[in-house]
N, C-alpha and C positions, 0 to 999 in steps of 0.2 A: 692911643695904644690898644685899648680891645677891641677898635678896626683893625688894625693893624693883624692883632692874633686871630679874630674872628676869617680874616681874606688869608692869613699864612695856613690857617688849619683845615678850607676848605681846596687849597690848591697843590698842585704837584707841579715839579718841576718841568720845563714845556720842551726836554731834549730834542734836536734837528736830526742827530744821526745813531740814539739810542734803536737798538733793532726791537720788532715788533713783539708782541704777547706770542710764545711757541702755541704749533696748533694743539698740543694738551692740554693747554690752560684758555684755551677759547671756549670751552665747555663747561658746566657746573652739571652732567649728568656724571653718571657713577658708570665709569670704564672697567669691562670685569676682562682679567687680565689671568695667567698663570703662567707662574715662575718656577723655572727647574733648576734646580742645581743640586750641587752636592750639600742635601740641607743638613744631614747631623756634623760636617765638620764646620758649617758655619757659623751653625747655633754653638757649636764649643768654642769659639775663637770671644773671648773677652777681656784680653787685655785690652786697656784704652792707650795704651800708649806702643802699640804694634801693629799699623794697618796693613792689615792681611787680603787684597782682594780673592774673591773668590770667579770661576767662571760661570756662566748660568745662562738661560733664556728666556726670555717676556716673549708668549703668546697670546695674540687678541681676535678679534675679532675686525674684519675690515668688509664691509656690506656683505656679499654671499661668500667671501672666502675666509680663510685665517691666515693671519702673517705671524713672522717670528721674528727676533734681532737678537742679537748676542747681548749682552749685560754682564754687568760686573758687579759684584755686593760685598760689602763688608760689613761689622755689624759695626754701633757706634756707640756714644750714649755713658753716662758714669753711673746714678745710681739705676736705671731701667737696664743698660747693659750687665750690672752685678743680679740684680734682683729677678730680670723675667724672663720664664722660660722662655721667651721669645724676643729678643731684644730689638730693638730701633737699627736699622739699615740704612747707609746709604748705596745710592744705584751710581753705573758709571756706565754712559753711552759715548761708542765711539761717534763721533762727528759724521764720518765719512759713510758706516753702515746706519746710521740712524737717517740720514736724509732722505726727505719725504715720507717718512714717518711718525706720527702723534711726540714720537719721541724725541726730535730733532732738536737742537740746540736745548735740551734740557740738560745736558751734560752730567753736573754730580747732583742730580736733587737728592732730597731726605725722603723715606720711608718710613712713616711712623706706622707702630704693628699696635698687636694685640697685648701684649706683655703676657699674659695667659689665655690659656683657652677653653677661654668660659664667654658666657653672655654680659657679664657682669662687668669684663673687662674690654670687652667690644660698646659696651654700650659709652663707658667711659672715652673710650675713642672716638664715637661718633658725637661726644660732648663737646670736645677737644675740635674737633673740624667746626661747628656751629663757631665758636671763639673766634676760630681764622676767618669764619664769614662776616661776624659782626666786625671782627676790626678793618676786614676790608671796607667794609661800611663807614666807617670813619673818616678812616683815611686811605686817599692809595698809597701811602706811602708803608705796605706792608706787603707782605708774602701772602703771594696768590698759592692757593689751596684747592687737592683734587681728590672729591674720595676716588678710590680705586675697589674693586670687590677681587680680592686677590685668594687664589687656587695654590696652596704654596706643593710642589710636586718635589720629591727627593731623586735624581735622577740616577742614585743606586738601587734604588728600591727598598730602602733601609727605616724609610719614615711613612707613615700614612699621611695621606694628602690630607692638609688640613684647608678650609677658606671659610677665610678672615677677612672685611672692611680693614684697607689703610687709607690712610693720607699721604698724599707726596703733597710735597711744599718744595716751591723754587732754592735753585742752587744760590744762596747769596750772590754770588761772584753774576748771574747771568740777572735777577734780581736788580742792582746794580747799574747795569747795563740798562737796563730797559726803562730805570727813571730817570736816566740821565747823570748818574751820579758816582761815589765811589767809596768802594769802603776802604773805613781806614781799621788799619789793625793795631795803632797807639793803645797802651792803658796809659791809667791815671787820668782818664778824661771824668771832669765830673758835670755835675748839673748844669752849673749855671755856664759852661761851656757850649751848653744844647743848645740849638733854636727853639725858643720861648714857648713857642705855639705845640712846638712838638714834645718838648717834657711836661706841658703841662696835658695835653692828651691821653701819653701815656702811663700817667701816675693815676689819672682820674679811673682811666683804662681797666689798670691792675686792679683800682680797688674797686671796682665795677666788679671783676667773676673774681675777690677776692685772692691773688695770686699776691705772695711775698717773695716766690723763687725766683729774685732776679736781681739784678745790681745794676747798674751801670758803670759804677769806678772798678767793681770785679771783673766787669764784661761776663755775665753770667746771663746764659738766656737771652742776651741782649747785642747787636750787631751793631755798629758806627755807623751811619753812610753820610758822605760828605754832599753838599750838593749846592747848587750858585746860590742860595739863603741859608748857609750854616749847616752847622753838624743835626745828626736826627739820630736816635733811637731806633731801633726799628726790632719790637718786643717778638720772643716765638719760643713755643716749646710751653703747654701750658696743664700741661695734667695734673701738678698742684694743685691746680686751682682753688679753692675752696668749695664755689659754683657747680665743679664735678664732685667732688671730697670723693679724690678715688681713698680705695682702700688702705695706701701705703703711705698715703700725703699727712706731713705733718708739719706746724711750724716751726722755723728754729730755734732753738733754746730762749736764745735771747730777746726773742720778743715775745711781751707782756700778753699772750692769747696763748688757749689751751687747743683749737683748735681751729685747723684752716676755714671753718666756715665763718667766723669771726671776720669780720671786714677790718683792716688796722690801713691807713692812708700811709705809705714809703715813697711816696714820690717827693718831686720837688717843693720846698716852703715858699704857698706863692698867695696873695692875696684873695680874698673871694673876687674881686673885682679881674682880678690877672684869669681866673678859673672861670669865668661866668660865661663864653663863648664855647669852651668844652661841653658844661652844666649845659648849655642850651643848647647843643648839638644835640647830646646825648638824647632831650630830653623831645626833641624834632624828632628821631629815628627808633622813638620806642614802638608804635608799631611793626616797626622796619626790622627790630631786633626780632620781636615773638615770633613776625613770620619766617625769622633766619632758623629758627630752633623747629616749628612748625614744617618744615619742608625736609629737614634731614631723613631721609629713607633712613624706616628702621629703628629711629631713633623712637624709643620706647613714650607714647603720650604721656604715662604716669608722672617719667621726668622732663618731659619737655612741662607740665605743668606746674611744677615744683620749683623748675628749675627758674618757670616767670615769676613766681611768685617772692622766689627769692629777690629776682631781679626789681621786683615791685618793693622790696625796702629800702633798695639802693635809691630809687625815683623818691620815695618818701623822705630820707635823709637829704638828697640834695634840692628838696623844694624850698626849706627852709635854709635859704643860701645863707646868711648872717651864723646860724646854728651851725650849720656841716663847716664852716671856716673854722667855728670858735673852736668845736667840740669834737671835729675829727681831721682836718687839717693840719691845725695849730701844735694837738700833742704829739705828732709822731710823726709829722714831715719834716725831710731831710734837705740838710745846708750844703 
C-alpha cells in the first residue's frame, strides 16, 4: 500500500490529447505587463454575486516592440473582494485575438493583486506565489503560477498609475484540460472519496504553511478534478496562511488556536504509516523548498529567512513520525 501512495504521489496522469502548457506559463520569469481600463469603476464593482465584466487592455513587451490585446476584468473574491482596496480579478481573453500571443488559450485565469498599496501587502503576495511554487514541487497535479509586474493605468485619467507584482494562476477549466482530466462541480464529496495519495498530500500540505481556509466537503479553496485514478483535490488561494500571517488572517472561531501561525493538522485521519511517503517527499525537497523562497524577486531576505525557519519546525515535528501521528494527527484530523 505505501508503494502504491509513494508511485500515485509522484505521478500525473499521462493524457494523449490534453493540449500543451500555454506559452505564458512556459516561463517562471516575471512578465511586466500594463493594464488600462476604466480602473475607479472597477475597483467599485463588489458585489460577489453580479459579474460585471469590464473592458480594458494588456500591454507588454515583445523583443524590440510592444503589443496590446483587449482583455476583460472583473473583480472577484469574498473576503479580499469586501476588505481591499484593491480586490483579486479575473482576466478574460478572446480565443481568436489572443492567438499567438503569451496570452492564448489562457482564457479566464485569476489575477491575484495587492489588496493594498503598501510594501507590506506586496511582500504578502510575493509569499503567496513561493506557495504555488512549492506545491508545484509536489505535485503536478496543481495550478501552474506567473508572477506578472503589473502597471495598473485608469484609461480616464481618474486614477494614478499604480505597479504592483501579481500572480496569474490557470483557468481551472484549461488546468483541467491539460492533466487530462475534469472537474467536477458535485458538493458533499468528502475525504475518504479522494484518491488516497492525494488527501493525504494535501493535508500534510496545508499544515505545512499552516493554512485552515479550506474544506473540501464546502468546496472552499479547493477545486475537484476527476482523473483515470480517482477524484483529487486540487488546493489554491492561500493568503491565510499562517507561514505569510498576513495582516487580516485569522483562525476561525471554532478552532482550538488563537492564531494562524499555530500549525493545527485538518486534513484527512490517516495512519503515520498511510502519511510516511508525503513525510518523506517533503522531507527529499527541503532544499528544493528554500531555494523556492530564495529566488522570488523582491521577496524581502528578512522573510524569506524567517519564513525557513518556521518551515524548519514543521521538518522538526515530522522527524519524529510515531510523535507527529500521536500528537498532531490524531487530535484534529478529520473523518
Amino acid at each position: 500500500m505505501i508503494a502504491l501512495l509513494a508511485a500515485a504521489l509522484l505521478q500525473a496522469p499521462a493524457p494523449s490529447t490534453a493540449p500543451a502548457a500555454t506559452p505564458f506559463f512556459d516561463s517562471d520569469s516575471v512578465m511586466a505587463v500594463t493594464i488600462r481600463t476604466d480602473l475607479r469603476t472597477l475597483l467599485r464593482d463588489r458585489d460577489p454575486n453580479v459579474d460585471v465584466w469590464r473592458e480594458g487592455s494588456i500591454v507588454w513587451s515583445a523583443g524590440d516592440s510592444t503589443r496590446a490585446a483587449r482583455v476583460r476584468l472583473r473583480t472577484r473574491g469574498l473576503y479580499r473582494l469586501r476588505e481591499c482596496d484593491f480586490p483579486p480579478i479575473r482576466l478574460r481573453f478572446a480565443q481568436e485575438e489572443s492567438r499567438g500571443t503569451p496570452w492564448e488559450n489562457l482564457r479566464r485565469p485569476k489575477l491575484v493583486t495587492h489588496c493594498m498599496n503598501n510594501a507590506e501587502y506586496e511582500q504578502n503576495l510575493l509569499q503567496e506565489y513561493a506557495i504555488y511554487r512549492v506545491l508545484r514541487l509536489l505535485t503536478p497535479l496543481s495550478f501552474t503560477a506567473r508572477l506578472v509586474r503589473v502597471t495598473w493605468e485608469d484609461s480616464l485619467g481618474n486614477v494614478r498609475p499604480v505597479t504592483r507584482y501579481g500572480i496569474v494562476t490557470e483557468d481551472p477549466e484549461r488546468f483541467a484540460e491539460r492533466v487530462g482530466g475534469a472537474l467536477v462541480p458535485d458538493s458533499g464529496v468528502t475525504f475518504a472519496m479522494l484518491n488516497p495519495a492525494n488527501i493525504a498530500l494535501v493535508g500534510v500540505f496545508q499544515y505545512f504553511i499552516a493554512n485552515t481556509d479550506w474544506s473540501v466537503p464546502g468546496r472552499h479553496n479547493i477545486e475537484l478534478l476527476r482523473t483515470s485514478d480517482g477524484l483529487h483535490a486540487i488546493p489554491y488561494d492561500f493568503d491565510w496562511a499562517g507561514v505569510i500571517n498576513a495582516r487580516y488572517a485569522r483562525p476561525a472561531a471554532i478552532l482550538p488556536i488563537r492564531s494562524v501561525r499555530e500549525r493545527i493538522f485538518r486534513g484527512y485521519c490517516r495512519s503515520g504509516t498511510a502519511l510516511e511517503p508525503v513525510l518523506a517527499r517533503f522531507e527529499s525537497l527541503r532544499d528544493s523548498i528554500a531555494a523556492v523562497y530564495r529566488s522570488v524577486p523582491d521577496l524581502d531576505p528578512r522573510i524569506v529567512e524567517r519564513t525557513l525557519r518556521y518551515h524548519d519546525e514543521f521538518f522538526r515535528t515530522i522527524s519524529d513520525r510515531e510523535r507527529f501521528t500521536r500528537r498532531v494527527v490524531a487530535p484534529d484530523c478529520l473523518g
